[in-house]
Structure formats: structure tokens, C-alpha cells
Wavefront OBJ file of the C-alpha trace (Angstrom):
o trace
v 40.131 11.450 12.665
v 38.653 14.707 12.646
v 36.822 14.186 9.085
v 35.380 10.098 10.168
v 33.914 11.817 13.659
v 32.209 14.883 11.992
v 30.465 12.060 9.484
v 29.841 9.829 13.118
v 27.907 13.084 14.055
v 26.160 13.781 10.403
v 24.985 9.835 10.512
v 23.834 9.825 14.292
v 22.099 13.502 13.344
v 20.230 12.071 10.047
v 19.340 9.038 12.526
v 17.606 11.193 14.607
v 15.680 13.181 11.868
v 14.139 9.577 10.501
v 13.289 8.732 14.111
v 10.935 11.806 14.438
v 9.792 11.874 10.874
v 8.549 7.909 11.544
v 7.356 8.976 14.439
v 5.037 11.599 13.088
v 4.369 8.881 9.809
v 3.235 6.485 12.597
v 0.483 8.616 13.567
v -1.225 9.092 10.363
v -0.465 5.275 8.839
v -2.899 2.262 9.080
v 0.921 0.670 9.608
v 1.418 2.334 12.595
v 3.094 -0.372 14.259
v 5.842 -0.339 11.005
v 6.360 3.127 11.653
v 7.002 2.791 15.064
v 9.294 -0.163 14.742
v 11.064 1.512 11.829
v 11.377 4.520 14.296
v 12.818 2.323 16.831
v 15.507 0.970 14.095
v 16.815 4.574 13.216
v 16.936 5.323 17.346
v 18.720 2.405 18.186
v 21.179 2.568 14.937
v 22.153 5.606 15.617
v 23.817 4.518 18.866
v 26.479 2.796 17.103
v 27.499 6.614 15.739
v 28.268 7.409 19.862
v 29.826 4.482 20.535
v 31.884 4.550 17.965
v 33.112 8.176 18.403
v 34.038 6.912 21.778
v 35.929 4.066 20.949
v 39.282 5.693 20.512
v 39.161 7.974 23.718
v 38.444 5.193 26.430
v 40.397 2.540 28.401
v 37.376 -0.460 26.993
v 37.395 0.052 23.344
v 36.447 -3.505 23.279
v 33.293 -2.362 25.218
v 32.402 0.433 22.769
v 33.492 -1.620 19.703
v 31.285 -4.526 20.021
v 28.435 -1.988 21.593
v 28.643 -0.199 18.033
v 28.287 -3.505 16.240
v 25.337 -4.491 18.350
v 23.253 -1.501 17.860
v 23.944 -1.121 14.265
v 22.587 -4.702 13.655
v 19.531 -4.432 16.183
v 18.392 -1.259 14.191
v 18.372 -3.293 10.907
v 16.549 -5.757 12.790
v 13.901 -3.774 14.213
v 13.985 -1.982 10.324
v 13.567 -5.109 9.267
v 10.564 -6.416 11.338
v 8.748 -3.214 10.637
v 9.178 -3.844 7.100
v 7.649 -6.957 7.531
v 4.855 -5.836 9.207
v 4.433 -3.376 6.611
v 4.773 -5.586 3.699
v 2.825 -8.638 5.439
v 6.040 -10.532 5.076
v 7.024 -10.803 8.691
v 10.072 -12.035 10.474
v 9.584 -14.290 12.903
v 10.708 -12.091 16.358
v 12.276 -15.489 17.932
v 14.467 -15.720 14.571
v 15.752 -12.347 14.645
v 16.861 -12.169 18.003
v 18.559 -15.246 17.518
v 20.233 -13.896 14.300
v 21.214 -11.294 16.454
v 22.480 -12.917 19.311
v 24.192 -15.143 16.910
v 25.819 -12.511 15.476
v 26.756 -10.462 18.176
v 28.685 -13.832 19.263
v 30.655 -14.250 16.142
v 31.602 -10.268 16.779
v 32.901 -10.934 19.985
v 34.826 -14.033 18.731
v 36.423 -12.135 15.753
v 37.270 -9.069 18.096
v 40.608 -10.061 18.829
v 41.674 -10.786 15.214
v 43.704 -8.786 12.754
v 41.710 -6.134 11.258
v 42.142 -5.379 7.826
v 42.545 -9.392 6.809
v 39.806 -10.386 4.304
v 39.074 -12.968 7.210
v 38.098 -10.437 9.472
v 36.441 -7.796 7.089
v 34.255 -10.827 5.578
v 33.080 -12.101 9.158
v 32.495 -8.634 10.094
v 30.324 -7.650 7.068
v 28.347 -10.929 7.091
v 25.703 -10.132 9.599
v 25.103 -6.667 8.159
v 24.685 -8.550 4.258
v 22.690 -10.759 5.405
v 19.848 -8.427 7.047
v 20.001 -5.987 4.386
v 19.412 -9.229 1.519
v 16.544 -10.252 4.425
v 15.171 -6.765 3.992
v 15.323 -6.809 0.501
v 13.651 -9.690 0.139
v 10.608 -9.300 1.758
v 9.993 -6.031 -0.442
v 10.243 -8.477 -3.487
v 8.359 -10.732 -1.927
v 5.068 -9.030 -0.925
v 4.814 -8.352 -5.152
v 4.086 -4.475 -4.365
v 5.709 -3.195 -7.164
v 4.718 0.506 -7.430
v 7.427 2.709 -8.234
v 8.066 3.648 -4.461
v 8.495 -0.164 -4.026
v 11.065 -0.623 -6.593
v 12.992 2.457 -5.255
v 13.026 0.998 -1.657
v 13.796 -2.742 -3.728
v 17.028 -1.409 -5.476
v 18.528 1.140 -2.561
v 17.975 -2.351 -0.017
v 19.739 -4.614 -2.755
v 22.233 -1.674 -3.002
v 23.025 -1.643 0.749
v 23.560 -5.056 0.645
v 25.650 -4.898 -2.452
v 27.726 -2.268 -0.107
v 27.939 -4.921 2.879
v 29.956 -6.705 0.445
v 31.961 -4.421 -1.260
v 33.019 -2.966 2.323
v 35.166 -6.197 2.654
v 37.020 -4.984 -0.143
v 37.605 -1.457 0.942
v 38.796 -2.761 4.410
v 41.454 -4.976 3.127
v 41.959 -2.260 0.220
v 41.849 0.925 1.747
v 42.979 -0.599 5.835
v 40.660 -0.376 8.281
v 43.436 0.406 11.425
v 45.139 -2.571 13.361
v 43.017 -2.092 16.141
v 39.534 -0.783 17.290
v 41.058 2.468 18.047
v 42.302 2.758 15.439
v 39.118 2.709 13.300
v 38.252 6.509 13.198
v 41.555 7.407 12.091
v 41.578 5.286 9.020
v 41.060 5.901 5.551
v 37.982 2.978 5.552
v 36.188 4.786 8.139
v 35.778 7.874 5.951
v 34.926 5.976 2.796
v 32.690 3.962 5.153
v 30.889 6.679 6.794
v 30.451 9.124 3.915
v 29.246 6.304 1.781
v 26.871 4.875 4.630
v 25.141 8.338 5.312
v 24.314 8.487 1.567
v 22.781 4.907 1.808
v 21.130 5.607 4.718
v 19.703 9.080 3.681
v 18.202 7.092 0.395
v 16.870 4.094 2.191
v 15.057 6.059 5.165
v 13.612 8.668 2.581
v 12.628 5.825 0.210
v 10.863 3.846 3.499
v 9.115 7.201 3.963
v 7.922 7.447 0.338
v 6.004 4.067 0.655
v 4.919 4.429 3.969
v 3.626 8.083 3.159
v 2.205 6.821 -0.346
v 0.266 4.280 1.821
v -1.107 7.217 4.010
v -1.550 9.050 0.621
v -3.794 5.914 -1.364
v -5.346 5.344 2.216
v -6.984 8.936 2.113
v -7.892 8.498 -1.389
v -9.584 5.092 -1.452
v -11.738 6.713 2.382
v -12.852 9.533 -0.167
v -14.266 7.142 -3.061
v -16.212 5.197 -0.563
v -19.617 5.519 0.980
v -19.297 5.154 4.557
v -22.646 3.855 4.913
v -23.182 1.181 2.048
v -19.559 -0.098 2.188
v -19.658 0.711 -2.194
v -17.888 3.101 -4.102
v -19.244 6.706 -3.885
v -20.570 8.419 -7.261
v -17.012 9.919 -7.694
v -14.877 6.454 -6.750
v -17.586 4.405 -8.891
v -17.228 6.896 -12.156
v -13.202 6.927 -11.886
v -12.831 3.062 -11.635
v -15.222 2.630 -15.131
v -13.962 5.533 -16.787
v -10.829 3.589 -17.566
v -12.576 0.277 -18.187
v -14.514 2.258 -21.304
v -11.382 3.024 -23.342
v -12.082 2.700 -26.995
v -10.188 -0.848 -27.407
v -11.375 -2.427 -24.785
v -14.406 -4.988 -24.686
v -17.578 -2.798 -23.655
v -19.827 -4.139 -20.881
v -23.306 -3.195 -19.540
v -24.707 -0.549 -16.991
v -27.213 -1.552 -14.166
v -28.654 1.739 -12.039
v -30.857 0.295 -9.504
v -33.401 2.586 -7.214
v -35.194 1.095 -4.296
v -39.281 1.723 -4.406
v -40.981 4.118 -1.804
v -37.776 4.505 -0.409
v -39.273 7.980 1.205
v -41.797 6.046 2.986
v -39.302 3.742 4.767
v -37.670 6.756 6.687
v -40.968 8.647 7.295
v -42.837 5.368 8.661
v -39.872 3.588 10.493
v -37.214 6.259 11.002
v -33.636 6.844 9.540
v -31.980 4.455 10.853
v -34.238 1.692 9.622
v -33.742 3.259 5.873
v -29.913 3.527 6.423
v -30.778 -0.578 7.229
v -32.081 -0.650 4.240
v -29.232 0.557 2.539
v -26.607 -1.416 3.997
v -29.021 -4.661 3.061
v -29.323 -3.394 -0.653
v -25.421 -2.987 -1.025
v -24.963 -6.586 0.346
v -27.609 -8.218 -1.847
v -25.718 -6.240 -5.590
v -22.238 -7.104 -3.784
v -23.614 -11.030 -3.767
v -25.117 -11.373 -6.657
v -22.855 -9.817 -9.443
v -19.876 -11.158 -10.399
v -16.561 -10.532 -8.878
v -15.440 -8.581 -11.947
v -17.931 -5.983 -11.378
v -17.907 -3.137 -9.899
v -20.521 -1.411 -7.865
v -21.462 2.411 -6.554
v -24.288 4.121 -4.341
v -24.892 6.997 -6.511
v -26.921 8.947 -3.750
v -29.662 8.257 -1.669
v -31.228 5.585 -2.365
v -30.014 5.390 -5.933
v -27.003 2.423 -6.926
v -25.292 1.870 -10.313
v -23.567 -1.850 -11.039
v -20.989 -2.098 -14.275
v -21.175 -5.163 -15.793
v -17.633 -5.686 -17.561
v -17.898 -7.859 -20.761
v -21.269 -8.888 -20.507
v -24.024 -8.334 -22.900
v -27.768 -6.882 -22.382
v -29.151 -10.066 -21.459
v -26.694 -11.103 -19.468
v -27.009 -8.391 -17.552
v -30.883 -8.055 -17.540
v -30.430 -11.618 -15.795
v -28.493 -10.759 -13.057
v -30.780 -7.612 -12.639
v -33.371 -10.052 -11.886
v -31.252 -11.819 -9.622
v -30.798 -8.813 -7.617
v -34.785 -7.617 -7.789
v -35.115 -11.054 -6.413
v -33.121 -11.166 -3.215
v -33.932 -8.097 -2.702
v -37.517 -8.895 -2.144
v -36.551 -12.071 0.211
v -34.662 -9.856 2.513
v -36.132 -9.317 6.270
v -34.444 -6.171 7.425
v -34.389 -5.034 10.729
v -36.827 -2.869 11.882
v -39.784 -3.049 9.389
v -43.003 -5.106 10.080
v -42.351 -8.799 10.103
v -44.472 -8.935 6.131
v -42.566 -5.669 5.336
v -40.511 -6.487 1.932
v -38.302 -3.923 0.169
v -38.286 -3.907 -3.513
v -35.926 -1.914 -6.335
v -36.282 -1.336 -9.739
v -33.773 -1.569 -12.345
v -32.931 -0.044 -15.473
v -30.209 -1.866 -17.590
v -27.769 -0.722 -20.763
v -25.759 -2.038 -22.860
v -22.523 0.165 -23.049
v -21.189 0.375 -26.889
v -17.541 0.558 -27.252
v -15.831 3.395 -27.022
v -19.543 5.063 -25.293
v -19.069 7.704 -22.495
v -20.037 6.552 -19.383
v -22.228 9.364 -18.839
v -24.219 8.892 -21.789
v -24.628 5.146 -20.828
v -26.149 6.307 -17.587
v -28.536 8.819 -19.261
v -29.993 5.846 -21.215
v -29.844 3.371 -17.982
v -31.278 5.900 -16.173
v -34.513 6.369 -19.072
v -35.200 2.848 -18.801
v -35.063 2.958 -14.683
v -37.590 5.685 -14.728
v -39.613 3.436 -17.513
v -39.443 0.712 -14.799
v -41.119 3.033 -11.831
v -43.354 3.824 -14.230
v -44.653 0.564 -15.101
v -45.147 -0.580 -11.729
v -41.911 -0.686 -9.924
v -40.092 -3.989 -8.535
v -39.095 -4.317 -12.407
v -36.206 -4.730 -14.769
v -36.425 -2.624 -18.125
v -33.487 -2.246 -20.534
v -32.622 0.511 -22.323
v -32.829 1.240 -26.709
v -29.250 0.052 -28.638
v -26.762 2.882 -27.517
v -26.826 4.926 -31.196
v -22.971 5.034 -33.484
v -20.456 6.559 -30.992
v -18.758 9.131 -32.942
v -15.286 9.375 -32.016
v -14.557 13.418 -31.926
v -10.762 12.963 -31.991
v -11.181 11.293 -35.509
v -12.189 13.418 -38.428
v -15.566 12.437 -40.186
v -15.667 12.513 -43.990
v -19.368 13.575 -45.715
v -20.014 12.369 -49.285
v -17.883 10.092 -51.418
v -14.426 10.717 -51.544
l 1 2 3 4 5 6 7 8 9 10 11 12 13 14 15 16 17 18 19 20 21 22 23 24 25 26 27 28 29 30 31 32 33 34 35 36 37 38 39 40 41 42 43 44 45 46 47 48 49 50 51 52 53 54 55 56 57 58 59 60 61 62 63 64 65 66 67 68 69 70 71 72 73 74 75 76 77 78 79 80 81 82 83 84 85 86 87 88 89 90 91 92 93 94 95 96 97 98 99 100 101 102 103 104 105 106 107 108 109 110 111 112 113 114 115 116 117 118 119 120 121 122 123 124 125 126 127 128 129 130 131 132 133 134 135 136 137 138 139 140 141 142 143 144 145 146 147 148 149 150 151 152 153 154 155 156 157 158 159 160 161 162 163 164 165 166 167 168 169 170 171 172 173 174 175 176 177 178 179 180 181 182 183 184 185 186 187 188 189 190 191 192 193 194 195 196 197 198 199 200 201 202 203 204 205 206 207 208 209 210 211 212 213 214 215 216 217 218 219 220 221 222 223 224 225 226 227 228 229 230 231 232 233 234 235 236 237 238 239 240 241 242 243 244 245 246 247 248 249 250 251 252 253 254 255 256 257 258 259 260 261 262 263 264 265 266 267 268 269 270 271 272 273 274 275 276 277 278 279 280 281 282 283 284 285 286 287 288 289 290 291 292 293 294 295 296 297 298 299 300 301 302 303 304 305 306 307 308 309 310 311 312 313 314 315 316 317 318 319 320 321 322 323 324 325 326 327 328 329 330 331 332 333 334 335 336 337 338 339 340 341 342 343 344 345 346 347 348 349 350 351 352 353 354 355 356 357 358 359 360 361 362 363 364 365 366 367 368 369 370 371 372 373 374 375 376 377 378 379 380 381 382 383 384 385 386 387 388 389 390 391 392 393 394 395 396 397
């Protein structure tokens, strides 16, 4: 008995731990409310641990019995309802509880029964099964499959997996004639030692995902400027780096600049030019295409990647942006005010670094302020790439 209770207090102990450390994930997540519910499944679950412990020391085991079962199951439910929330696969609230009440029922109608009979042990280990498979598959379903995913996927099907092969061990193994007798039989040990492992792995691996969340979260704030809504020079260059690999179809570079940008903020104030700003990031979100990605370099500077698209198809949506640009009325600036941007495009040769795309973007940007602004130039052929990694033979071999 002594070994089962000291693994009651290890499980209700490692219960406790997950409570807090949800607790604290709650604070920092965007899934707060999964936190908190996940919190609220480790609390309550770790009831069944006293309860239990109790069970073969009072006059109303029945009490205590059923009261273990109860609490075990409602923590997987709230567990699994904060999964849901986190995955966007909720559980309807009205179906859990009445899985739960359901089940609770079936627990109180089995109570009497031999333990120990495969009748018992399989009516018994249903409930749990079934909201551990439940679990499970809203993880698959939400098709996050990071590696933190997977890890939570395979421990969930695992638990289940253990549902079922409980049956076994309680027929196998005995699981005491009575309620009382529970603690002092060889299943509860095998139950309880294997459960806190199971446990340990799932609520570290619901951490993991929840914490990588918090972790991609932070990232994806830092690679975004807060006042256009785009990418940031850092978040734009790290999302095109990748699409330049030598292999992979080049595209073609847009850096935009809006005209007498300076004269905006010194004739109608800051907050009219950061207007201006937010305007210019909507019209280059609208008019290029969904594949492409976009980036306020600084100020009032932008940069647009084109991904498979040639020079003229790129100098066309150029125009397409120089020309909503100048229908936009912006708040704050004289009702005939009109904002215009020039552009300077380039075509990206494969294999090119991005910086030395934006150099030549950039040459024919400044060729288009110089010829009058509220323009589109395009930039020379990019020259050979030379790839450094591969040696370069001079003269005939």
C-alpha cells in the first residue's frame, strides 16, 4: 500500500507543478484562455490522487471511489477543451459535460461489480480512452504539425493506447475485489508509476507548444512594423533570403519611396505622415499578388518581392501601385493634396544575393527621383552570379 500512496502523492505533487507552470504560461500566451483551462485540468485531476488515498481509510469508499473517477475525467475534459481552444478545434462545452455526466453514470452503475473482470476493467477504462482519442484528435486535426505538435500527437495517442492496455493489466495483474482494496494491489502500482510518466510527458509536451507559441509570437512582433502593418527590414530580408536559394525560380525586386515625404510631416504634422504610411502599405498589400511579400524598409522607404515574375511583370504592377497611390485621399492633407511614390524595379537572377538585387533596385529608384519622381524605372540585367562555393576554371582545360 505504502509504495501505490507515495506514487498518489508524486502524481497529485506533479499535478500541482503543471497547474502553476500553466498558470504562469497563461500570462504570457495569446491562448491565455487554453492555459488557464489546461491549468484548471491539472487542478482538478489531481483531486482524484486525494480521494483515492482516502478510499481505503473511510467508512464511504463508494463516496471517494466514484469522487476519484469524476475528477480524473473532468480534468481531461477541461484538458481537453483548452486544447481545443488552443488548436481552434473546440469541443462543444454542452457535449462534454454530457460525456461526463454520462460517464460518471455508467461509473456509478458498474461500482458494485466485480473488479478485476474484463467487464468491469473495460467499462471502467472506456471513458478515460475515449477523451484521450478526443484529445488526440483534435491535435491531428488542426494540421499543426511542427515537431512540438507531433510530440504532444504521439504521447496523447500513447495515453490512449494505455487506457486500453490498463484493461489488461487489471484482469492480468488484479486490481483488488473491492474499492479498498485498490491501493493495495499490484495494478495500482503499475497504474500509478506508469500514469505519472504519461502524465509528466503529456503536461511537458502541452507546455512545449504552448511555450513555442509564446516563443514564434515574440518573433513574428519583432519582424513587423508596428506602424505599416508590413514586415520590418529584418522580417522582410529573412522571409526572401530563403526564397533566393540557387534552385529555385528567381523573381523580381520592387523598392518603392514616397516623394517629398519630408514635406508631409513638416506642413501637416506626424501624425498625418504616419497616415500616409499606413495608406501606402494598404495600397502595395492590394495590389501585388498574394504570393508576394512586402517590407517598410525605414521611413518612408518600402521594398515588394515579386516571386516568379519577370521585369515586366513586375514593372506593371509597379505602375499599378504608382497609380493608386496617387488616387488615395488621406486624412489630413488638403482636399487636392495627392501623395505620389516612385519606384525602382529588378529583376533578381538566380542564385543573386538579395542584397545585391537591392543595390541595383535601389540605382534605378534614385534614377526615378531623378527624372521627375511619381515614376517607375527598372534596373540594368543583374551581371553572371558567380557562385563562390564552386571553383572557377581560367583557360581551356
Amino acid at each position: 500500500m505504502g509504495g501505490a500512496i507515495s506514487l498518489l502523492i508524486v502524481n497529485f505533487v506533479i499535478a500541482q507543478l503543471f497547474t502553476a507552470a500553466f498558470m504562469v504560461t497563461a500570462a504570457k500566451s495569446r491562448s491565455r484562455q487554453a492555459a488557464q483551462y489546461c491549468a484548471a485540468g491539472f487542478a482538478v485531476a489531481s483531486l482524484a490522487a486525494v480521494f483515492e488515498t482516502v478510499v481505503p481509510f473511510t467508512s464511504f469508499p463508494r463516496f471517494f471511489a466514484i469522487s476519484a473517477f469524476a475528477t480524473m475525467l473532468a480534468g481531461f475534459c477541461l484538458l481537453r477543451f483548452g486544447l481545443g481552444l488552443f488548436y481552434r478545434v473546440p469541443a462543444s462545452w454542452q457535449v462534454l459535460l454530457a460525456f461526463f455526466l454520462a460517464s460518471v453514470a455508467l461509473d456509478l452503475v458498474i461500482y458494485p461489480m466485480q473488479r478485476g473482470t474484463l467487464q468491469h476493467a473495460i467499462l471502467y477504462q472506456l471513458p478515460f480512452f475515449i477523451i484521450q482519442a478526443w484529445s488526440a484528435t483534435a491535435v491531428w486535426r488542426s494540421r499543426r504539425r511542427s515537431a512540438a505538435d507531433w510530440i504532444l500527437l504521439s504521447l496523447l495517442v500513447l495515453t490512449a493506447g494505455y487506457c486500453a492496455l490498463k484493461v489488461y493489466i487489471a484482469v492480468a495483474a488484479g486490481s483488488g475485489t473491492t474499492a479498498q482494496d485498490y491501493v493495495s494491489s499490484p495494478f495500482a502500482l503499475v497504474s500509478q508509476a506508469l500514469g505519472a510518466m504519461l502524465i509528466v510527458g503529456t503536461g511537458l509536451a502541452m507546455l512545449g507548444v504552448m511555450i513555442k507559441d509564446i516563443v514564434d509570437d515574440a518573433r513574428a512582433r519583432s519582424e513587423i512594423d508596428l506602424l505599416s502593418g508590413l514586415y520590418n527590414r529584418r522580417g522582410f530580408i529573412e522571409r526572401v533570403t530563403p526564397m533566393l536559394q540557387p534552385g529555385r525560380p528567381a523573381g523580381t525586386l520592387i523598392l518603392a519611396d514616397l516623394d517629398r515625404f519630408k514635406q508631409v510631416n513638416d506642413s501637416y504634422g506626424h501624425h498625418t505622415g504616419d497616415e500616409v504610411i499606413r495608406q501606402f502599405a494598404r495600397v502595395l498589400s492590394e495590389v501585388m499578388p498574394n504570393r508576394a511579400v512586402a517590407g517598410r524598409l525605414g521611413g518612408e522607404e518600402f521594398a515588394v518581392f515579386l516571386p516568379s515574375t519577370d521585369l515586366e511583370e513586375a514593372r506593371v504592377v509597379a505602375h499599378g501601385m504608382r497609380a493608386a497611390m496617387m488616387s488615395q485621399k488621406i486624412d489630413g492633407l488638403a482636399e487636392q493634396a495627392r501623395i505620389t511614390a516612385s519606384f525602382g524595379v529588378a529583376a533578381i537572377a538566380e542564385g543573386e544575393p538579395l542584397e545585391q538585387a537591392m543595390q541595383r533596385a535601389d540605382k534605378a529608384l534614385y534614377a526615378a527621383k531623378e527624372n521627375g519622381r511619381n515614376r517607375v524605372e527598372c534596373a540594368d540585367a543583374p551581371q553572371t552570379v558567380v557562385n563562390p562555393l564552386v571553383p572557377q576554371w581560367i583557360g581551356r582545360p
